[in-house]
Kinemage of the C-alpha trace (Angstrom):
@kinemage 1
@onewidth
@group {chain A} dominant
@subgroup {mainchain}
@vectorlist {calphas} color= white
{ca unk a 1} P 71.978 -13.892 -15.735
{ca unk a 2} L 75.089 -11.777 -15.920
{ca unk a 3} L 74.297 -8.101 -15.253
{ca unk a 4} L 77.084 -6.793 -17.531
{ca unk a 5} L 75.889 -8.699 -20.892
{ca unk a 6} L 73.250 -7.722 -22.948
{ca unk a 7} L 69.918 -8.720 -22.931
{ca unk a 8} L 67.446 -9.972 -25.299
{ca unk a 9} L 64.624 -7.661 -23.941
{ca unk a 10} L 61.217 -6.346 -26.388
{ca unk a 11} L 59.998 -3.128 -26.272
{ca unk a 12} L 57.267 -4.545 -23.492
{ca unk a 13} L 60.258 -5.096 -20.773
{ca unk a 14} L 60.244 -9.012 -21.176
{ca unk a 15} L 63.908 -10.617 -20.846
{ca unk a 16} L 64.142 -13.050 -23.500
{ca unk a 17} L 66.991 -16.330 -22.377
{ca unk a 18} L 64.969 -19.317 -23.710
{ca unk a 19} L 65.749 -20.284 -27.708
{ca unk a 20} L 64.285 -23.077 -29.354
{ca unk a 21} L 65.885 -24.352 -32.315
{ca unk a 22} L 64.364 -26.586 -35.044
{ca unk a 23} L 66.793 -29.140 -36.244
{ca unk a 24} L 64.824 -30.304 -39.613
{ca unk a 25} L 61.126 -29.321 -41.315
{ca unk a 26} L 61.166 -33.134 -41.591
{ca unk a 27} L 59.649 -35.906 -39.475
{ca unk a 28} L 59.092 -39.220 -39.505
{ca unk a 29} L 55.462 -38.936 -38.693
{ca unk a 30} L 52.623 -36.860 -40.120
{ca unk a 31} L 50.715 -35.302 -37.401
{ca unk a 32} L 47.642 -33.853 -38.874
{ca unk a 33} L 47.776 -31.136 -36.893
{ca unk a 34} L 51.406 -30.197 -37.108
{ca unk a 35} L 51.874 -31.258 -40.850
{ca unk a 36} L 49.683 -30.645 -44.002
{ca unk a 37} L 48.618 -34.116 -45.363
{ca unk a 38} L 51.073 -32.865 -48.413
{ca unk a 39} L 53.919 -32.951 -46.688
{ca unk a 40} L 55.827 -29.590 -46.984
{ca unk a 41} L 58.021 -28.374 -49.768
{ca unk a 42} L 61.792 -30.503 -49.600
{ca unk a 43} L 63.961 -27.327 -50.625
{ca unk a 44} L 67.535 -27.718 -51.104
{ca unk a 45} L 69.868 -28.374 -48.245
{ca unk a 46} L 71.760 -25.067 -48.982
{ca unk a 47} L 68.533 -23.011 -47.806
{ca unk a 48} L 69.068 -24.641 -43.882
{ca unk a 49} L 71.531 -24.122 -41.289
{ca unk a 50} L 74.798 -26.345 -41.703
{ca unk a 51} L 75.712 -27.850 -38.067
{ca unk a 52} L 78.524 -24.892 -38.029
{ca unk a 53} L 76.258 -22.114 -38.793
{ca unk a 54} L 73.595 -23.735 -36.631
{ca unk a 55} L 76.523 -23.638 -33.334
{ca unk a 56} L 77.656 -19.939 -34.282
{ca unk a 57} L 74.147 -18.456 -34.094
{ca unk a 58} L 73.566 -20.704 -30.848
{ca unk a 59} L 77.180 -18.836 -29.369
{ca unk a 60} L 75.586 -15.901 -30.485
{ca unk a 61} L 72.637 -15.832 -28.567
{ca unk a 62} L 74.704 -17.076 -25.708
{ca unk a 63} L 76.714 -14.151 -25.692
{ca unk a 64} L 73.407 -12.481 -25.085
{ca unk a 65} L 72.264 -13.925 -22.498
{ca unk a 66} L 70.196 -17.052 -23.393
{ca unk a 67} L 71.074 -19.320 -20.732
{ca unk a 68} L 68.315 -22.246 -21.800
{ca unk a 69} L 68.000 -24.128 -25.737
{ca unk a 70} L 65.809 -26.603 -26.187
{ca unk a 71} L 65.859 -28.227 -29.519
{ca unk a 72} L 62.816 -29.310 -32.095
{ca unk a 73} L 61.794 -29.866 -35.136
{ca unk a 74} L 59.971 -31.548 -37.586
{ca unk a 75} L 61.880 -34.561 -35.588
{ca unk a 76} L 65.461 -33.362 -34.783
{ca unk a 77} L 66.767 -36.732 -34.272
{ca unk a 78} L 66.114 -37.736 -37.765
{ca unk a 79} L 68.406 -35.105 -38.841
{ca unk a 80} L 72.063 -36.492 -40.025
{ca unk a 81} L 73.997 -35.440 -37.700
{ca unk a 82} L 71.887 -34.520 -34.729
{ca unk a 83} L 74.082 -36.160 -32.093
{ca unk a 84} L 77.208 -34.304 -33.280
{ca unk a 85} L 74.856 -30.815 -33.009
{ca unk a 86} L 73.823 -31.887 -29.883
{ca unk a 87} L 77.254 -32.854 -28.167
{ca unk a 88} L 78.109 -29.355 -29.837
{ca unk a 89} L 75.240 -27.188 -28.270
{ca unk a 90} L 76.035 -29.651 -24.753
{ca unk a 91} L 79.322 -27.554 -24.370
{ca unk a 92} L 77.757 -24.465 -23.971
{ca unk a 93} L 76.794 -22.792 -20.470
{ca unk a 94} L 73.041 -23.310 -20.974
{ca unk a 95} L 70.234 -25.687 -19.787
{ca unk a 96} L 70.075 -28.352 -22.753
{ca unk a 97} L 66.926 -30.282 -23.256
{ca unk a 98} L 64.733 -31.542 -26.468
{ca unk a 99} L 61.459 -32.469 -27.777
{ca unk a 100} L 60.969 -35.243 -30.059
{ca unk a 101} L 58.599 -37.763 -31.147
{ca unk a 102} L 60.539 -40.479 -29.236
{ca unk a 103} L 60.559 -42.855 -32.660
{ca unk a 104} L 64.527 -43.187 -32.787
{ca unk a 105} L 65.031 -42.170 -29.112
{ca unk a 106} L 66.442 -45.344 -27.952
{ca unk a 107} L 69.537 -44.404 -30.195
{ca unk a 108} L 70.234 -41.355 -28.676
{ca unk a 109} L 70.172 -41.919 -24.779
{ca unk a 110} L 74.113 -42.059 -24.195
{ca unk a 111} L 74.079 -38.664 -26.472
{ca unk a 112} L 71.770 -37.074 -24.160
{ca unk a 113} L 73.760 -37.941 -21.254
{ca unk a 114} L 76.955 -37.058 -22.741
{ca unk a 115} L 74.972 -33.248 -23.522
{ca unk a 116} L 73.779 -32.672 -19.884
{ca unk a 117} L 70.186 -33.638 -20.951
{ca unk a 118} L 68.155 -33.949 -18.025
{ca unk a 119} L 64.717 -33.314 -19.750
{ca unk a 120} L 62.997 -34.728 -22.972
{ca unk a 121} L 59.563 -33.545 -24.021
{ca unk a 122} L 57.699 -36.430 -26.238
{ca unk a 123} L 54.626 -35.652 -28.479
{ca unk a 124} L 52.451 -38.379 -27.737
{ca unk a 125} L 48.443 -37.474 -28.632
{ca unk a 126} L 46.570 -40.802 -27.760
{ca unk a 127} L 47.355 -43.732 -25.369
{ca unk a 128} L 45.088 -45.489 -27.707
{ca unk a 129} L 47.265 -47.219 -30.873
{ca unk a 130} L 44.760 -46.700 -33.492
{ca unk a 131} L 43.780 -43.541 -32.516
{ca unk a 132} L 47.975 -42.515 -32.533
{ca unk a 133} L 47.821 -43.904 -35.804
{ca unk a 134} L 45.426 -41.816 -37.137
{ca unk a 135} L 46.334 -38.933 -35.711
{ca unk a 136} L 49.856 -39.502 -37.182
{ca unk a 137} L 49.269 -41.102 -40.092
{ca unk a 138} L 51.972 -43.637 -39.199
{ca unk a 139} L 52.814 -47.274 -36.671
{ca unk a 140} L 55.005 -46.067 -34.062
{ca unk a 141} L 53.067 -46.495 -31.202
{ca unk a 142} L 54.740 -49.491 -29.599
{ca unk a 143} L 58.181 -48.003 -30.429
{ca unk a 144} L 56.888 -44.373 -28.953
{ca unk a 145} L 55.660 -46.033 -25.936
{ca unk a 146} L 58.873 -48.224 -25.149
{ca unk a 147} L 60.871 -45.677 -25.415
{ca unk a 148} L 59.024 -43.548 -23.192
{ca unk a 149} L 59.407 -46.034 -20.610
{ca unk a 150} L 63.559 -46.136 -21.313
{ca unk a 151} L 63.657 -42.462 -20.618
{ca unk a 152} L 62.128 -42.718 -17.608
{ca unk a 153} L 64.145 -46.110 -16.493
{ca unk a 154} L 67.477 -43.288 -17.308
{ca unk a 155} L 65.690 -41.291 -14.737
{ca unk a 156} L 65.042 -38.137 -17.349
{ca unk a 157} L 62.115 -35.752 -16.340
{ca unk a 158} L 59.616 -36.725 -19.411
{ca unk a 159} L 56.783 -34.271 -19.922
{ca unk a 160} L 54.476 -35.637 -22.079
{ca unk a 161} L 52.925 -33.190 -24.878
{ca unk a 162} L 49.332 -34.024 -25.399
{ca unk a 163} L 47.234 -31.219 -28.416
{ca unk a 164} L 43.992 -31.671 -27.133
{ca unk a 165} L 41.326 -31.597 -29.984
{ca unk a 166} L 37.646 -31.636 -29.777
{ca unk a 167} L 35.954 -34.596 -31.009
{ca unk a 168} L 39.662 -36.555 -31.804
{ca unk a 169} L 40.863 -37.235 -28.362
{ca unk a 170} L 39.438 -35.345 -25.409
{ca unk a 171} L 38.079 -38.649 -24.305
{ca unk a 172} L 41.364 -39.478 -23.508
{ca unk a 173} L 42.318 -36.851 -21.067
{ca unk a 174} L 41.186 -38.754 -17.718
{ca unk a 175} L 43.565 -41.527 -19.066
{ca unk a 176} L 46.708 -39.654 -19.187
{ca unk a 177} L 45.818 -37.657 -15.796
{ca unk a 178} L 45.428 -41.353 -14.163
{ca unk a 179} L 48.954 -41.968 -16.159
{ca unk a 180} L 50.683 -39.058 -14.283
{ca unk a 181} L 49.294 -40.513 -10.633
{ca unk a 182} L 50.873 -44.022 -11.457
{ca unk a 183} L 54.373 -43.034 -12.870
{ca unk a 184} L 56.492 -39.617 -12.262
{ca unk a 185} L 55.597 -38.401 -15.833
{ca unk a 186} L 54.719 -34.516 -16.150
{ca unk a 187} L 51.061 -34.390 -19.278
{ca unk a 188} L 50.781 -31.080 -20.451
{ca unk a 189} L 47.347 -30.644 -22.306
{ca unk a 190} L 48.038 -28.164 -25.591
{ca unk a 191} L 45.739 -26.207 -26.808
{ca unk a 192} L 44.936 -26.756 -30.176
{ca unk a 193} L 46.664 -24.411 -31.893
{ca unk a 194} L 46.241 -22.652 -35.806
{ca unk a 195} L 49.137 -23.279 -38.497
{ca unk a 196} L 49.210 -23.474 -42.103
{ca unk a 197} L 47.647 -26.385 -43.666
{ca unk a 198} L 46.042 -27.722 -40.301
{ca unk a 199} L 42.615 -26.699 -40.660
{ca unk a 200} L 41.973 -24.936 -37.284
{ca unk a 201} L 38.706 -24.229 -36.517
{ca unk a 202} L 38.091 -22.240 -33.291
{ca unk a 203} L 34.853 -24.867 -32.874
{ca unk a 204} L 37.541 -27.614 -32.377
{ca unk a 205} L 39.606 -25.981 -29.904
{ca unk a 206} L 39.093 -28.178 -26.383
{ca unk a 207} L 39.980 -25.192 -24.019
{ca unk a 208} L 41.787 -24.515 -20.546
{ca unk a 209} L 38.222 -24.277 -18.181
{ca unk a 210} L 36.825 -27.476 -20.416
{ca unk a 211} L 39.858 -29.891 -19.491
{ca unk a 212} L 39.300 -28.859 -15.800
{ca unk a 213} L 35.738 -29.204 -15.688
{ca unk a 214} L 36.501 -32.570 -16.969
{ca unk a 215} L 39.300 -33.372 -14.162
{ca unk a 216} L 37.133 -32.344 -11.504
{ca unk a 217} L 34.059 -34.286 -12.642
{ca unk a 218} L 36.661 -37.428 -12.743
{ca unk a 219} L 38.176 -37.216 -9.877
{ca unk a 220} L 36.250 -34.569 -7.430
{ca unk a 221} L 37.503 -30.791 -6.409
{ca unk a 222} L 39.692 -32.041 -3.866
{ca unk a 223} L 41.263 -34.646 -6.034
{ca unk a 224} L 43.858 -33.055 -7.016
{ca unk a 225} L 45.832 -29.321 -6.828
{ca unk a 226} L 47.791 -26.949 -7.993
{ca unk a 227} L 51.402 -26.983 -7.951
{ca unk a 228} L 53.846 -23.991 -8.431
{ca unk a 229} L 54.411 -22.985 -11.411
{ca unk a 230} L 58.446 -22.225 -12.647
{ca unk a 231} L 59.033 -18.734 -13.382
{ca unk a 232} L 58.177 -17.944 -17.325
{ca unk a 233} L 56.266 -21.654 -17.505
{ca unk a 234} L 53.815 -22.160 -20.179
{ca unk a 235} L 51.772 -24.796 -18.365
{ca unk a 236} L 49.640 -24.055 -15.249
{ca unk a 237} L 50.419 -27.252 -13.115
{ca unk a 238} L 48.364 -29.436 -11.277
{ca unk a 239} L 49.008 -32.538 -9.505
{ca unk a 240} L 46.211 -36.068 -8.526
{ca unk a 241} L 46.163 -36.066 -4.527
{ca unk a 242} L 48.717 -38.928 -4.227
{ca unk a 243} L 50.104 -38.814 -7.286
{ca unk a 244} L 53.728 -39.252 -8.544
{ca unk a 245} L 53.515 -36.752 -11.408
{ca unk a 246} L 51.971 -33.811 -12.543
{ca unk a 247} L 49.278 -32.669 -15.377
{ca unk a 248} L 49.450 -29.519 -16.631
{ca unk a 249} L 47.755 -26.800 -19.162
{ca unk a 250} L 49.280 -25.148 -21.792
{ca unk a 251} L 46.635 -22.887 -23.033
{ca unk a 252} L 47.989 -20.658 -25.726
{ca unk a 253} L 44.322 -19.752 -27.272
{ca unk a 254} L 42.165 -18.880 -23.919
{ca unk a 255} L 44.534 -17.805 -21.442
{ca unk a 256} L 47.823 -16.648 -22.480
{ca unk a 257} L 50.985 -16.555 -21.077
{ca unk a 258} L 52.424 -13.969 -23.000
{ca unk a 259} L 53.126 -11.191 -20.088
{ca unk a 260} L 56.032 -13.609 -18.689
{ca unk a 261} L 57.105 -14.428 -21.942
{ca unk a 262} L 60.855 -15.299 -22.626
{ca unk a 263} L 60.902 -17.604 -25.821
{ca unk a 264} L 62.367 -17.014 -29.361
{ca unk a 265} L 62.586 -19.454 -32.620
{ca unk a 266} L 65.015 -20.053 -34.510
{ca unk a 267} L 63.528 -22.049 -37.672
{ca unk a 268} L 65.831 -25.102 -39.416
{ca unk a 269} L 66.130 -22.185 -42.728
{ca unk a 270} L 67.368 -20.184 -40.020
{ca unk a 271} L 65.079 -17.587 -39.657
{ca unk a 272} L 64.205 -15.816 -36.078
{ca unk a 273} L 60.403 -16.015 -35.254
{ca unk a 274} L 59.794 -14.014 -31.914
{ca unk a 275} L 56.239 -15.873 -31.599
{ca unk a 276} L 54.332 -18.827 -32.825
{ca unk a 277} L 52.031 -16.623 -33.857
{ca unk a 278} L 53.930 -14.045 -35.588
{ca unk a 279} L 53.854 -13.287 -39.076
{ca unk a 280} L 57.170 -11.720 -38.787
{ca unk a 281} L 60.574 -13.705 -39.361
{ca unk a 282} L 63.994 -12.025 -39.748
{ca unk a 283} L 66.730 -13.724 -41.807
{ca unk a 284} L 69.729 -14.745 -39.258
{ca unk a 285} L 71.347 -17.105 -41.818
{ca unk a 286} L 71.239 -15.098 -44.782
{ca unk a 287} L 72.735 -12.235 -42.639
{ca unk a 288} L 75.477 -14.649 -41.161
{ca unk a 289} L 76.578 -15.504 -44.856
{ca unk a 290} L 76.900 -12.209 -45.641
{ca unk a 291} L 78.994 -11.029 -42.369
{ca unk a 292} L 76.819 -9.099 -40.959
{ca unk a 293} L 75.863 -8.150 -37.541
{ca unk a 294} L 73.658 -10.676 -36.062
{ca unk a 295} L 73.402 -9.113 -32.816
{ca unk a 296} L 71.936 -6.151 -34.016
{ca unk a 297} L 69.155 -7.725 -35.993
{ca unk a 298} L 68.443 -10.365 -32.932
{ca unk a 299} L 67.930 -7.223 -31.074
{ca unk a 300} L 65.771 -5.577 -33.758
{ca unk a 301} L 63.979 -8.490 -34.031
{ca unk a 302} L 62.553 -8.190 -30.606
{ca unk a 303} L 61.627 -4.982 -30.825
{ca unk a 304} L 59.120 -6.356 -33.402
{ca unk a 305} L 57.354 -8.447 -30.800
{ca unk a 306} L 53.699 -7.682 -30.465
{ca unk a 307} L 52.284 -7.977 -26.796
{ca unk a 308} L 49.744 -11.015 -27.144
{ca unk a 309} L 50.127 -13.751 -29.544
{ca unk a 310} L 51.430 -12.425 -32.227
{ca unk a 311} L 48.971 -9.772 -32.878
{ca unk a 312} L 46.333 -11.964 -32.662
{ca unk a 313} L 43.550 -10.740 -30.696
{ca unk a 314} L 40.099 -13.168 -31.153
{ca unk a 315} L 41.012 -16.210 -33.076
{ca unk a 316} L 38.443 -16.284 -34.785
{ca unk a 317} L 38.021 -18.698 -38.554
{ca unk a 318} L 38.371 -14.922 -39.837
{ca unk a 319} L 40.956 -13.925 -38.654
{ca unk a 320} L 43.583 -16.602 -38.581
{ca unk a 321} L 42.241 -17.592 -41.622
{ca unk a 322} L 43.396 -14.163 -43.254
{ca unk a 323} L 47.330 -14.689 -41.366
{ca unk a 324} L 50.295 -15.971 -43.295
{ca unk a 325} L 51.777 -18.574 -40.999
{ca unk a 326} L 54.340 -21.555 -41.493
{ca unk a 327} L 53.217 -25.314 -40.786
{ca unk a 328} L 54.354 -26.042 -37.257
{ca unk a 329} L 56.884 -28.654 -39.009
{ca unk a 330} L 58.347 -25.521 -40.215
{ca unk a 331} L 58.669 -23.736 -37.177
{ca unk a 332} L 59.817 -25.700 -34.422
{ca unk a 333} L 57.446 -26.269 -31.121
């Protein structure tokens, strides 16, 4: 990072350079988890980020130092014009990458190229079909999974985003752990996480120590290790003795991350959330329509950050229950 620019830093000392931006509240699947079985209010097209506004607030944070965006959603390739965005946000002097559902993703392989994508994330909760198509609520499997296996015939890095939930599809975690020995894929187990309209429960939270107990039951203590983890990484890495791949962690609830912290949101309605947690959004897009200064409220912003999940300190029914939150559709991963 470039000594003489400003930096995104909270009132904790953490140097924020990592935005994720949400493309669209919608999706083309209905993750039970991730989206109420409602669906989420359609609000008029004037209350989101045009693709301009969307590339001026990305400059913006540039100029600040954010050196990686990685986009989201809802799905971001279903949005219109997501490959224009993304050849857009490709110009800038950042580390590009998305996460998507992998639906449409066969479409958008010479975009990603052409944007210096090197790394996609796909959400993909069961290896099983029916149990994907319960979980969300749609019949993509067989398009999911072959385009999986495109992305990794391109040679991107895939990490594959697994929301591990007790009594839906822990079962399953041996499977995609044998998956990451055979083929250069990178699992990362997810926490179970609270959001409106998913109805956490803390009793259905599979956590961090569980999905290693159950790894080393599989495959033995000394069948597999850990790997080194990238600076500010989410996911504590491991890797099968032998194996091509990696698995990882990602364990939000029982053992934070949030001390090496360097992630902010910007939501589709372009709003800055400085945690997934937070109950606390300032209005970037209202403010850019107006003129104002948007690097003066990014920076205030921060200061609002709490130290640990968003103020959150048990999880317990009580208390998240008592939070305002979005839908994750309506935040962006």
């Amino acid at each position: 990072m470039d000594e003489n620019k400003p930096k995104i830093k909270d009132r904790f000392g953490r140097i924020h350079n990592y935005l994720r931006i949400s493309l669209t509240e919608r999706c083309n699947l209905r993750c039970f988890y991730c989206m109420p079985e409602e669906g989420i209010e359609l609000r008029d097209k004037a209350e989101f980020m045009s693709a301009e506004e969307l590339v001026h607030i990305a400059k913006i944070f540039v100029d600040l130092g954010v050196t990686k965006i990685r986009l989201t959603g809802g799905e971001p390739l279903i949005k219109k014009n997501a490959a224009s965005i993304i050849r857009e946000l490709g110009k800038l002097p950042v580390e590009l990458a998305i996460t998507t559902n992998a639906v449409v993703v066969d479409r958008f392989i010479d975009v990603f190229k052409e944007a210096g994508i090197k790394s996609v994330n796909v959400s993909l909760d069961s290896l099983e079909e029916d149990r994907f198509n319960a979980i969300s609520r749609r019949n993509y499997f067989k398009a999911v999974r072959k385009n999986i296996d495109l992305l990794i015939a391109h040679k991107f890095t895939v990490k594959i985003n697994v929301v591990v939930i007790r009594d839906v599809n822990e079962h399953e975690i041996i499977n995609f752990v044998h998956w990451s020995k055979k083929e250069n894929v990178h699992i990362r187990f997810i926490e179970f996480m609270p959001f409106e309209g998913n109805s956490w429960k803390t009793e259905k939270k599979f956590p961090y120590n569980e999905i290693l107990n159950k790894v080393s039951q599989h495959l033995g203590v000394n069948g597999y290790y850990k790997v080194s983890d990238a600076p500010n990484d989410t996911s504590k890495n491991f890797r099968v003795v032998d194996g091509l791949g990696t698995f990882g962690i990602i364990s939000s609830i029982t053992n934070p991350f949030c001390d090496t912290c360097n992630r902010l949101r910007l939501t589709a309605d372009g709003k800055i959330k400085n945690c997934l947690f937070s109950e606390e959004e300032s209005d970037l897009l209202g403010a850019l329509r107006k003129g104002s200064d948007l690097k003066q409220i990014i920076q205030s912003a921060i200061k609002q950050k709490h130290k640990e999940r968003g103020g959150l300190s048990k999880f317990s029914n009580e208390e998240v229950q008592s939070r305002k939150n979005r839908a994750m559709t309506a935040i962006g991963g």
